[in-house]
Kinemage of the C-alpha trace (Angstrom):
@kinemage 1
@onewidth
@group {chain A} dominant
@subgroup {mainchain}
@vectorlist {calphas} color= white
{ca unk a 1} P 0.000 0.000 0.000
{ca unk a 2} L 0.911 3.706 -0.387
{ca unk a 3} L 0.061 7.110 1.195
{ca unk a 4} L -3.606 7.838 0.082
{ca unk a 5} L -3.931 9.464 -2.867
{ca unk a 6} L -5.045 13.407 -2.090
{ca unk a 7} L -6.020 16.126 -5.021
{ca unk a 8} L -4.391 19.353 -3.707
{ca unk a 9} L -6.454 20.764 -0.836
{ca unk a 10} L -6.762 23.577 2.319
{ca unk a 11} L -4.772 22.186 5.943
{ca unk a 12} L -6.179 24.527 7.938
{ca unk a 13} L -8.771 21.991 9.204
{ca unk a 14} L -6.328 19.405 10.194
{ca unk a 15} L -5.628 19.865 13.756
{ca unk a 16} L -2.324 20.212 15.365
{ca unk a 17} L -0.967 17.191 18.020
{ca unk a 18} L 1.713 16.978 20.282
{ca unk a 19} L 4.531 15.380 20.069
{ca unk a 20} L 4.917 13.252 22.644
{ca unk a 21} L 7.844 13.795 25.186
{ca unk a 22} L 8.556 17.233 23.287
{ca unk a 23} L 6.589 20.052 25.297
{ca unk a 24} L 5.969 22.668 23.381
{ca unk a 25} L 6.523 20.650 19.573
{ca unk a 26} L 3.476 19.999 17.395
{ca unk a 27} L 2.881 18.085 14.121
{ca unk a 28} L 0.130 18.063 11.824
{ca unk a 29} L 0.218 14.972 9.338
{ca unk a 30} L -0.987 15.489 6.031
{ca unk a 31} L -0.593 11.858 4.742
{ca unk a 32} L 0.905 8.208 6.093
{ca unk a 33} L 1.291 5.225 4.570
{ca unk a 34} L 0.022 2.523 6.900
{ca unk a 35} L 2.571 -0.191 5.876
{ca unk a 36} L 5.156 1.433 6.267
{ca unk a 37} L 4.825 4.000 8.445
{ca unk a 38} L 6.563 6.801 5.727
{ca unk a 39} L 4.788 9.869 6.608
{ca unk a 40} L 3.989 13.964 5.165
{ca unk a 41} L 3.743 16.505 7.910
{ca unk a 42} L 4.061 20.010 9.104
{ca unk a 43} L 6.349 19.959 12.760
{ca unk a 44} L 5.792 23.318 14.856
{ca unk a 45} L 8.025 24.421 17.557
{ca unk a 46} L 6.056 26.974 20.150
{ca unk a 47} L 8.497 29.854 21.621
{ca unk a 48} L 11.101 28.845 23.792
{ca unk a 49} L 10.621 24.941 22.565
{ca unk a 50} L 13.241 22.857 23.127
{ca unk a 51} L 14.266 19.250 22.931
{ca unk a 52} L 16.641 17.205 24.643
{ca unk a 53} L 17.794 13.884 22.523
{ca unk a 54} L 20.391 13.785 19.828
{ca unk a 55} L 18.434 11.740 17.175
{ca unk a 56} L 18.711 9.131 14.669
{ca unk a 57} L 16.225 7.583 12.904
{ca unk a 58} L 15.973 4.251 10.323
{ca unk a 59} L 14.320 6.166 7.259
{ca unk a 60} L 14.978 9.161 5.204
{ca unk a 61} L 13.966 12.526 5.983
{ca unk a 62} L 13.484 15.572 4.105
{ca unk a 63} L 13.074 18.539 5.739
{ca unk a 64} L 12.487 22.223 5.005
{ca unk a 65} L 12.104 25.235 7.066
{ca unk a 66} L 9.101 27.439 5.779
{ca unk a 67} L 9.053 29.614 8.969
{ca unk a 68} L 10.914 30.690 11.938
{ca unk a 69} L 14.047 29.393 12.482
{ca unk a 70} L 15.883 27.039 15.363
{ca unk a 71} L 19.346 25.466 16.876
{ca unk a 72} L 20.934 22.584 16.381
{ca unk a 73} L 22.222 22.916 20.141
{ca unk a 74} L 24.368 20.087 19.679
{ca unk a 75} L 26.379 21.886 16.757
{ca unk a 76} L 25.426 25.430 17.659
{ca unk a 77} L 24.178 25.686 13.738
{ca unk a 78} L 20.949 27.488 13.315
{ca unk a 79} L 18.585 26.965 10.225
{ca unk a 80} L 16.123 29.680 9.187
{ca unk a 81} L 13.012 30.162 6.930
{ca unk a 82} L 14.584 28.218 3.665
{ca unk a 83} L 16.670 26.001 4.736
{ca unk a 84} L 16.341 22.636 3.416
{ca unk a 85} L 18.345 19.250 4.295
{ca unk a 86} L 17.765 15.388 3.590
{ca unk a 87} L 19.339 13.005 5.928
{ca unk a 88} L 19.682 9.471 5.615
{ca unk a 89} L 18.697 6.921 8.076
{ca unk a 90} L 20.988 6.376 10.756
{ca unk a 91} L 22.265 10.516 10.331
{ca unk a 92} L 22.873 11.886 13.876
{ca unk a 93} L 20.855 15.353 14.939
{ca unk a 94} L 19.754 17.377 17.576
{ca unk a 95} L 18.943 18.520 19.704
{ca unk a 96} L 16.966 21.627 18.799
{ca unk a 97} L 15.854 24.824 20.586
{ca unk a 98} L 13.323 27.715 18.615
{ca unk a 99} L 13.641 31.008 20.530
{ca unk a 100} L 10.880 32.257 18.571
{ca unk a 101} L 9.252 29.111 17.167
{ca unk a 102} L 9.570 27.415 13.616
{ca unk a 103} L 7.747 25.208 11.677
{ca unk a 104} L 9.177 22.298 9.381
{ca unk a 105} L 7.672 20.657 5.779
{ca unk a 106} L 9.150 16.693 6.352
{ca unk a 107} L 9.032 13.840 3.999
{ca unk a 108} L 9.698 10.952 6.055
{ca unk a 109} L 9.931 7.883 4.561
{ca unk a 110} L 11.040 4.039 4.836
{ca unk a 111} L 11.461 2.779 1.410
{ca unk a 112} L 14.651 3.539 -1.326
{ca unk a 113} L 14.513 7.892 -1.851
């Protein structure tokens, strides 16, 4: 199976959710594929957010900043409205602080990019 097929349509109706163990961090997940867990989303970071594991993860990521900016604390490297990155699995990040919040567009996804 695959993500669901979607025609182009408005987000504002699909609600924001925590992400668990990150106070202050929100995603909002446009599509999922069910199999295989590969997954569209928006990822928000309130004010002051911050969280506190370096991270790897076992698929590929794409990720671009369309606002705000935030800290790699880890590296001291902040990214800002534009930014973009891909990281393959197993890529070591984090972890992140947004003074003034941010929000991410992220591709994640299981199978070969």
């Amino acid at each position: 199976m695959a993500k669901k097929e979607q025609e182009i349509h408005e987000t504002g109706s699909i609600e924001w959710t925590p992400v668990a163990g990150s106070p202050g961090v929100f995603e909002k997940v446009l599509n999922v594929d069910p199999d295989t867990g590969s997954v569209t989303r928006f990822l928000k970071y309130e004010p002051g957010a911050r969280t506190q594991e370096i991270l790897t993860h076992d698929f590929h990521e794409e990720i671009l900043v369309v606002e705000g900016s935030f800290v790699d604390t880890s590296s001291n490297i902040t990214f800002e409205k534009g930014y973009y990155g891909y990281r393959h699995p197993g890529m070591v990040h984090g972890p992140y602080y947004s003074e003034h919040g941010m929000m991410t567009f992220e591709i994640r996804n299981y199978e070969k990019p």
